[in-house]
KOLPAKOL-744946 format. One record per residue (C-alpha): x, y negated, z negated. Coordinates in Angstrom, 3 decimals. Example, Ala and Ser with C-alpha at 12.3 -4.5 7.8 and 13.67 -1.06 7.14 Angstrom:
NODE      east     north        up
NODE    12.300     4.500    -7.800
NODE    13.670     1.060    -7.140
This chain:
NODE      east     north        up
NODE    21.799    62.468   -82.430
NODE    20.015    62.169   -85.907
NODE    17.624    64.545   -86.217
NODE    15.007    64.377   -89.444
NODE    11.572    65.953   -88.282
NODE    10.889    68.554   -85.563
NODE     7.597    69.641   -83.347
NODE     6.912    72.834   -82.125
NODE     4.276    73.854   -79.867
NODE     2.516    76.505   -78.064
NODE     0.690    76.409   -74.723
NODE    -1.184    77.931   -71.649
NODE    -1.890    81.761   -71.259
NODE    -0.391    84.139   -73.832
NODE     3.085    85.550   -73.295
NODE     5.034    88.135   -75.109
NODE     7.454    85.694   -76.718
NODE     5.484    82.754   -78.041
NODE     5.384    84.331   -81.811
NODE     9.274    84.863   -81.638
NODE    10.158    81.910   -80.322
NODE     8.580    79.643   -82.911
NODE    10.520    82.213   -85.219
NODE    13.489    81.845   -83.639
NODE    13.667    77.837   -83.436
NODE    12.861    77.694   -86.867
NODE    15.207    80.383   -88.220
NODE    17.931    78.023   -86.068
NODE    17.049    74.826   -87.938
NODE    17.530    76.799   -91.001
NODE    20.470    78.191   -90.727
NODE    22.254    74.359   -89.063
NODE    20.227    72.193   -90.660
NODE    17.725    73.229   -93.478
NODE    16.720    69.468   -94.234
NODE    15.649    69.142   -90.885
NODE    11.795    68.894   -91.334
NODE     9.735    71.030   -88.974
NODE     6.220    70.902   -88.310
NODE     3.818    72.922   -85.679
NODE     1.076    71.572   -83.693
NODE    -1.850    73.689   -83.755
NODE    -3.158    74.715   -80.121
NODE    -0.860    73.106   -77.741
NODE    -1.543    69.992   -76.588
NODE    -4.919    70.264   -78.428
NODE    -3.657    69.628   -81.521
NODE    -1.049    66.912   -80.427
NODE    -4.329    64.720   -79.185
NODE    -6.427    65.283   -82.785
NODE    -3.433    65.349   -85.246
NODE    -4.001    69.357   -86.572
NODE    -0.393    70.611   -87.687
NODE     1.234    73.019   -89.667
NODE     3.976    71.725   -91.564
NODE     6.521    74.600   -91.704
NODE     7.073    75.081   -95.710
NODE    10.115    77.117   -97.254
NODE     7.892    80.339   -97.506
NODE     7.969    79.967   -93.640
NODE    11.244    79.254   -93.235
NODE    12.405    82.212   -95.354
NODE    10.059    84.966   -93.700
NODE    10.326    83.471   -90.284
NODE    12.088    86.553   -89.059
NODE     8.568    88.272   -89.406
NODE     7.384    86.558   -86.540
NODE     9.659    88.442   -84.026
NODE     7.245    91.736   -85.136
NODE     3.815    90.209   -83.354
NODE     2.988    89.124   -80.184
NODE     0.269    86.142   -79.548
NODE     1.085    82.342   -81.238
NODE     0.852    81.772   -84.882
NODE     0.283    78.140   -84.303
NODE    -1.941    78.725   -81.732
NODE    -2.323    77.806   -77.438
NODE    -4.620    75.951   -75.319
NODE    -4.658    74.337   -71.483
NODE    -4.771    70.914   -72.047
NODE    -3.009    68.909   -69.632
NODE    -2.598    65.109   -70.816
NODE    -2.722    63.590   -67.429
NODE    -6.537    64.596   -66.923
NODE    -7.972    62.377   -68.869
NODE   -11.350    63.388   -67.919
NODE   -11.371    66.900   -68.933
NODE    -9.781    65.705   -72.057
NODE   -12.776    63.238   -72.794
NODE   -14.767    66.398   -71.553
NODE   -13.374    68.524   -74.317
NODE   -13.828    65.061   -77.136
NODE   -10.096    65.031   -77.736
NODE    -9.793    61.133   -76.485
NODE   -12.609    58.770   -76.160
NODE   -13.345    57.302   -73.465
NODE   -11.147    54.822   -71.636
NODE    -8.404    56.411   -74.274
NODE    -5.152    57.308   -72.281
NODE    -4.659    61.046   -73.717
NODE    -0.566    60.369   -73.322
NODE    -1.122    57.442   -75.161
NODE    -2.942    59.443   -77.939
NODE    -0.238    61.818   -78.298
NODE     2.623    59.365   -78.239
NODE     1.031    57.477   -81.044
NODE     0.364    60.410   -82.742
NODE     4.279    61.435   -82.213
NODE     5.205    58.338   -83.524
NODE     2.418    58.637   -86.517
NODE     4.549    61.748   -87.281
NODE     7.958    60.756   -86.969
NODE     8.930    63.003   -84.753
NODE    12.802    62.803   -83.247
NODE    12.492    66.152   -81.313
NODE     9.143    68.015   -79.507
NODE    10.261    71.909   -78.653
NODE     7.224    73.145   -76.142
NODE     7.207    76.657   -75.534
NODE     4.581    77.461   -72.187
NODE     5.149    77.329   -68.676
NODE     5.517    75.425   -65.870
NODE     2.074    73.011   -66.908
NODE     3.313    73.252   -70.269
NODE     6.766    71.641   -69.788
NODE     5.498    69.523   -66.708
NODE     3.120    68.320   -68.979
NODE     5.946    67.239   -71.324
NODE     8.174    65.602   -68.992
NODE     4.789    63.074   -68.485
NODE     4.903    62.548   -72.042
NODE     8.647    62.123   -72.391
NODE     8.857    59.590   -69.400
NODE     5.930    57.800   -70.947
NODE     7.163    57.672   -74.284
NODE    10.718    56.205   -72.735
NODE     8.959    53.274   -70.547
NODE     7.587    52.230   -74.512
NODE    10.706    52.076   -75.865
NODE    10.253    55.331   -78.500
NODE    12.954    57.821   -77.961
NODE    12.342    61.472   -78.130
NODE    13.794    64.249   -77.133
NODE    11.912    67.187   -75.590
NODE    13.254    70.807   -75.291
NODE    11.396    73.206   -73.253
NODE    11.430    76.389   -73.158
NODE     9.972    78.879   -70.444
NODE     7.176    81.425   -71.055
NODE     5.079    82.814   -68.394
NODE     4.471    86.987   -67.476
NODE     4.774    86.034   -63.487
NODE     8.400    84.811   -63.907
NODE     7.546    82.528   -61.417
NODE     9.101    79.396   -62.680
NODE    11.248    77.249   -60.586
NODE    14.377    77.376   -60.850
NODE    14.697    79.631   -63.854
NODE    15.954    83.014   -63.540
NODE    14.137    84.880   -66.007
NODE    11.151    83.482   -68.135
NODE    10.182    84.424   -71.769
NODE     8.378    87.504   -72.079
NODE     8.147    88.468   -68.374
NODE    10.328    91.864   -69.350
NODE     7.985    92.653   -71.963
NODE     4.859    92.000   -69.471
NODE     5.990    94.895   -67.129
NODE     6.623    97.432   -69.290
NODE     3.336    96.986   -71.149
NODE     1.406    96.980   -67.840
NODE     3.118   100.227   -66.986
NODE     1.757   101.692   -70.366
NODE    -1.468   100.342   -69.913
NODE    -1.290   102.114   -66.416
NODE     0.048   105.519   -67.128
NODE    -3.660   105.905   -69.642
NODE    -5.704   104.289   -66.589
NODE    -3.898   106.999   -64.072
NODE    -4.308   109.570   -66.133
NODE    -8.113   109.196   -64.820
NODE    -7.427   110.400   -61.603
NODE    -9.094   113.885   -62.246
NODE   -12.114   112.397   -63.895
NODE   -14.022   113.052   -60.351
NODE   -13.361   114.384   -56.624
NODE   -12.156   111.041   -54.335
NODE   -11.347   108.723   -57.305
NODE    -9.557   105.527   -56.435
NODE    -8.040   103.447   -59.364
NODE    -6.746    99.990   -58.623
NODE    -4.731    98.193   -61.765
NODE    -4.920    95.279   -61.281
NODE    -2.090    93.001   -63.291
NODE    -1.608    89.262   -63.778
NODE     0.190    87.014   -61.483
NODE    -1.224    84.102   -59.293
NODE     1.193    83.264   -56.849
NODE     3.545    85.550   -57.733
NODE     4.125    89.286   -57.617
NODE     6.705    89.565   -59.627
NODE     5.187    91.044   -62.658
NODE     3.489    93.623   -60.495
NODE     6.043    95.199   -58.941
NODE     8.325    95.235   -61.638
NODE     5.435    97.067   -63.630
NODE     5.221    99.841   -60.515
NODE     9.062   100.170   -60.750
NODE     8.466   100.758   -64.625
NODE     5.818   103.222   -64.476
NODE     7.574   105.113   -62.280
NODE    10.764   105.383   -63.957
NODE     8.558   107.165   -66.860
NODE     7.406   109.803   -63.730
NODE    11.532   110.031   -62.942
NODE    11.756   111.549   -66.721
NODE     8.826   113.809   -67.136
NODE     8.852   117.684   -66.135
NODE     5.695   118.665   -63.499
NODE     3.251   121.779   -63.130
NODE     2.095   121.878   -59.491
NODE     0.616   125.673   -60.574
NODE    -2.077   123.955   -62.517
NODE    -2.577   120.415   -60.616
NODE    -0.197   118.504   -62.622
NODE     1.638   116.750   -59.916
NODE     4.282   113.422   -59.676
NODE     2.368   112.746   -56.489
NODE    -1.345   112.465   -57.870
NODE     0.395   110.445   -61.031
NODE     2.230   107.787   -58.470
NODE     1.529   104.368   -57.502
NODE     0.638   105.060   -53.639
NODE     0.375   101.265   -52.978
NODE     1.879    98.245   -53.959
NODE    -0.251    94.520   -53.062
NODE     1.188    91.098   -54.276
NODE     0.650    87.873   -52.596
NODE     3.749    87.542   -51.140
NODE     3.978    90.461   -48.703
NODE     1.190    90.404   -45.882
NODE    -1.929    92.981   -45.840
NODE    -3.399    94.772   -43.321
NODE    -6.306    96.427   -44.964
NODE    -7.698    98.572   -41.961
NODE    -3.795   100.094   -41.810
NODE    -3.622   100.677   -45.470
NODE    -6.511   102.229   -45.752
NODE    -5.591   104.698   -42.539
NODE    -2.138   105.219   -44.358
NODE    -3.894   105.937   -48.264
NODE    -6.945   108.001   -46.574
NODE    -4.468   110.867   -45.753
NODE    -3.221   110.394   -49.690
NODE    -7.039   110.597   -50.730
NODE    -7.725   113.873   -47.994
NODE    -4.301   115.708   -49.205
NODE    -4.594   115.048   -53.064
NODE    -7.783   113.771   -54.181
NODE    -7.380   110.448   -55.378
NODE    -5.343   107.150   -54.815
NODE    -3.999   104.985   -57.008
NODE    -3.000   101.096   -56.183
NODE    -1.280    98.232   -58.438
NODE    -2.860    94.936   -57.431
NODE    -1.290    91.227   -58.170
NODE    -4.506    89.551   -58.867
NODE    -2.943    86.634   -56.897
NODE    -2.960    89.163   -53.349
NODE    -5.955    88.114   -50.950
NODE    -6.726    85.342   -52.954
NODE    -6.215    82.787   -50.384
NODE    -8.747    85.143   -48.243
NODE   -11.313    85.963   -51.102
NODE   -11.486    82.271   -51.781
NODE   -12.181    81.443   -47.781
NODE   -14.773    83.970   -47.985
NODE   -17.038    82.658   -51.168
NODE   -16.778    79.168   -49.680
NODE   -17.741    79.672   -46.340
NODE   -20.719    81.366   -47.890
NODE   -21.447    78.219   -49.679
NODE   -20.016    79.704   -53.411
NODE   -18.288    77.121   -55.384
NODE   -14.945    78.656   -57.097
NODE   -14.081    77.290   -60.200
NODE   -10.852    75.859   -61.094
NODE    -9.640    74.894   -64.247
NODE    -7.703    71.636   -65.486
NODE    -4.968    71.764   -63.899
NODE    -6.822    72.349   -60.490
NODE    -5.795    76.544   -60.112
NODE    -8.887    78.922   -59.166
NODE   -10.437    80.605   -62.029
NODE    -9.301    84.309   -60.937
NODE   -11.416    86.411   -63.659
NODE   -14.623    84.842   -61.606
NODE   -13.522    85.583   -58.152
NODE   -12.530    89.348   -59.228
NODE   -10.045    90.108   -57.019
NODE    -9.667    94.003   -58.138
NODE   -13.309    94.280   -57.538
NODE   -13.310    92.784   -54.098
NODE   -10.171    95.146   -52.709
NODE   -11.651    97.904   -54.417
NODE   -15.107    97.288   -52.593
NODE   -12.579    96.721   -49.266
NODE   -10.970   100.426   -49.716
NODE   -13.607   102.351   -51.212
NODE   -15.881   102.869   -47.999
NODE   -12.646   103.148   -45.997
NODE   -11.175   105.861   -48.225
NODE   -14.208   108.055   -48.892
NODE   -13.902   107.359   -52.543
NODE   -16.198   109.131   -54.240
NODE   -15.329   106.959   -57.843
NODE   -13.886   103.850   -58.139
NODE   -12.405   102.298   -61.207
NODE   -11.140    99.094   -61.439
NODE    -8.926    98.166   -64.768
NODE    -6.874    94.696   -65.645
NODE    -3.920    94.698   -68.032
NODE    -3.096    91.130   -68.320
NODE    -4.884    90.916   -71.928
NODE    -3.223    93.990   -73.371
NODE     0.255    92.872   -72.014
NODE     0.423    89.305   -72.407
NODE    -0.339    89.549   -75.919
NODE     2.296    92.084   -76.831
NODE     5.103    91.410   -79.541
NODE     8.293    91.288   -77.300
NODE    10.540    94.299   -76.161
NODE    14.496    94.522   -77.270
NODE    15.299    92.624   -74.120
NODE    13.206    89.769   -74.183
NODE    14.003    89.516   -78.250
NODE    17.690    88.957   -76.923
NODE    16.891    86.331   -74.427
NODE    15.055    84.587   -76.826
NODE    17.744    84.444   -79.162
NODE    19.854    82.993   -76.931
NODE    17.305    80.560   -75.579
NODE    16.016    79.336   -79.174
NODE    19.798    78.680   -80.249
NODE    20.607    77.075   -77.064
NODE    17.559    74.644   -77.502
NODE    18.295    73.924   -81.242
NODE    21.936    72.523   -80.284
NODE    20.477    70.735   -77.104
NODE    18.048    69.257   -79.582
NODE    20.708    67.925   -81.661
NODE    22.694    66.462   -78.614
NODE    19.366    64.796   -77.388
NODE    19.901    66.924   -74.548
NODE    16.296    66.954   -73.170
NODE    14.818    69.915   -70.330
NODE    13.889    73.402   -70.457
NODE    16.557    76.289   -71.322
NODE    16.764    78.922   -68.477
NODE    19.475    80.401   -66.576
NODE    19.921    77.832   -63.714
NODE    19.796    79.387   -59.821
NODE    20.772    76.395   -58.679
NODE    23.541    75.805   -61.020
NODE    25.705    79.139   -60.922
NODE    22.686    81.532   -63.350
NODE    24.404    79.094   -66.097
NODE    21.827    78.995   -69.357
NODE    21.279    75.286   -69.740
NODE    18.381    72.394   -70.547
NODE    17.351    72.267   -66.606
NODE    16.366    68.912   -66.153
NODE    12.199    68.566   -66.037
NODE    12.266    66.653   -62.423
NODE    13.719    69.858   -61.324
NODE    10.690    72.422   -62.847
NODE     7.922    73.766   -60.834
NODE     6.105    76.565   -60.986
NODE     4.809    78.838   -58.647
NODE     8.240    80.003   -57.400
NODE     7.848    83.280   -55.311
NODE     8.793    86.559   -55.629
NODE    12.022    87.886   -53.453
NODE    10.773    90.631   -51.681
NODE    13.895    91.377   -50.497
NODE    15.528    92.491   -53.387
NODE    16.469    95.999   -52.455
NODE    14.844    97.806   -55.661
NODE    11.608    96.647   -53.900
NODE    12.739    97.110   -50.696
NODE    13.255   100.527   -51.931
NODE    10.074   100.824   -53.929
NODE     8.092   100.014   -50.613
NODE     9.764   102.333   -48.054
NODE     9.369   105.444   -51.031
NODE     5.728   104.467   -50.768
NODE     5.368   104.344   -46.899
NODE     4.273   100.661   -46.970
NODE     5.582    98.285   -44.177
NODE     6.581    95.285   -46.077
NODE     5.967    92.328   -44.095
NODE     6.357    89.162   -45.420
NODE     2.821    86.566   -46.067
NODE     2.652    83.788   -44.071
NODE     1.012    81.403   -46.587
């Protein structure tokens, strides 16, 4: 396939791979094909709609390896998603009666581009797959190469999304400061409380993390320095049921033998119940674009820790969220070589007009390949079978029980 002028593009929540991706695709048009024009779209989908781009110059091209350093999105994100054309009319990206795909095929077109690389999650490349389909029923060809970012890992049926590595380990960081609380008062409960809507994924690989970095540290039990005041004690995602009046029998003796209790929370666990609860109080929950409850207004670290607190005899409660401080992080040694493979992979796809998003196919063997768009979802759910949570659990003295919903 000819190939004469790239797209890149940023979108949805923050990731810890967005900035070395777009380094990474453009360092990989460099080094095949240096006449290959590139440009960037500024926010997302945002700047698709109103025509703001970067055009990548050679001062990019020769310090793109700088990117791989910093976390967030040079060229910018945003939730827009070009099949709601009312909240895009909303936002005064179309006008009204405008078709937003429409908008941004012209604009495409406008632009010459051959190739559009979008770098977000499941919305993000969904999103494409609209705009590729559209732009194929009108007769303009382009190809569109996806790839996956998104801290749950949660996408469908991708084995391991961008940045998800990177996530945990950050959130275990962020946690070992917030624990280190524990002796700021008599009865303190602290409940983390990490990112991760459907999926728990993220949160339980950050508990396995942070308590790897107990594993390695030497304790003083003469003074009060103890592994067991310094441990995770309980472990809530949305996929694995909760009986609150059992936890809180279970984590009382924690709080009456050592003083304080410390829980990682999925923000995603109890939602289904939180939300039940506003509405049949006559609250309206707020949802954005693409239709998914606004979590930071429903609070769902605030409502379990009001659930415990009484229960436990907590004397201080402290709720803290990590999402921010991870999401945004530059990417870890790992996730720098799964992008590298990913951005390469999507560069030659892009040259074959091999259109989908690059992920190591469950369905297809774990084989790294363009997985055709029909095929993405997101929301996919966490195994809580895998035996290093299996094992996490039982070392706690939960009872894992799967959620019904």
């Amino acid at each position: 396939m000819s190939v004469r002028r790239v797209a890149l593009l940023t979108a949805g929540g923050f990731a810890p791979c967005l900035s070395s991706a777009v380094g990474g695709l453009i360092e990989r048009y460099t080094e095949l094909a240096p006449e290959v024009e590139i440009i960037a779209y500024e926010h997302g989908y945002h700047g698709l709609l109103t025509g703001t781009k970067i055009v990548i110059d050679a001062e990019t091209r020769k310090n793109a390896g700088l990117l791989h350093k910093f976390g967030g999105s040079p060229i910018g994100n945003s939730r827009v998603k070009l099949t709601n054309a009312k909240d895009c009319v909303k936002r005064g990206l179309v006008s009204e009666g405008q078709d937003p795909l429409h908008v941004a095929a012209e604009q495409l077109k406008t632009d010459g581009i051959d190739v559009l690389h979008t770098i977000g999650g499941d919305d993000t490349n969904t999103t494409a797959a609209d705009l590729a389909a559209y732009l194929a029923e009108n007769d303009y060809g382009l190809t569109v190469v996806g790839l996956p970012k998104t801290i749950d890992n949660d996408v469908v049926p991708i084995r391991q999304s961008l940045g998800a590595w990177t996530a945990a380990e950050e959130a275990a960081g962020f946690a070992r400061n917030i624990i280190g609380e524990h002796r700021s008062g008599p009865r303190m409960l602290i409940v983390h409380e990490v990112m991760g809507r459907h999926c728990g994924w993220l949160t339980a690989a950050a508990a396995a993390k942070y308590r790897e970095g107990l594993d390695a540290e030497t304790w003083l039990p003469s003074i009060g320095l103890t592994r067991e005041r310094w441990d995770v004690h309980a472990v809530f995602i949305p996929e694995a049921a909760l009986d609150i009046d059992a936890e809180a029998e279970r984590l009382k003796k924690i709080m009456d033998e050592q003083g304080n209790v410390n829980i990682f929370l999925s923000e995603g666990a109890g939602m289904h119940e939180i939300v039940a609860q506003l509405e049949a109080a006559g609250e309206t929950v707020e949802r954005d674009p693409f239709g998914h409850v606004k979590l930071d207004t429903i609070n769902p670290g605030q409502w379990f820790a009001k659930q415990f607190a009484e229960k436990l005899g907590a004397e201080k409660v402290m709720v803290q969220k990590s999402g921010y401080y991870s999401r945004a992080a530059a990417a870890n040694p790992e996730d720098l070589r799964l992008i590298k493979s990913m951005t390469d992979l999507a560069v030659d796809c892009a040259f074959r007009g091999d259109s989908g998003v690059i992920g190591h196919d469950e369905e297809n063997g774990d084989r790294l390949r363009a997985i055709e768009f029909p095929r993405i979802a997101g929301g996919k759910p966490f195994d809580v079978s895998q035996p290093w949570f299996v094992e996490l659990v039982e070392d706690l003295g939960q009872s894992l029980v799967p959620a019904s919903h």
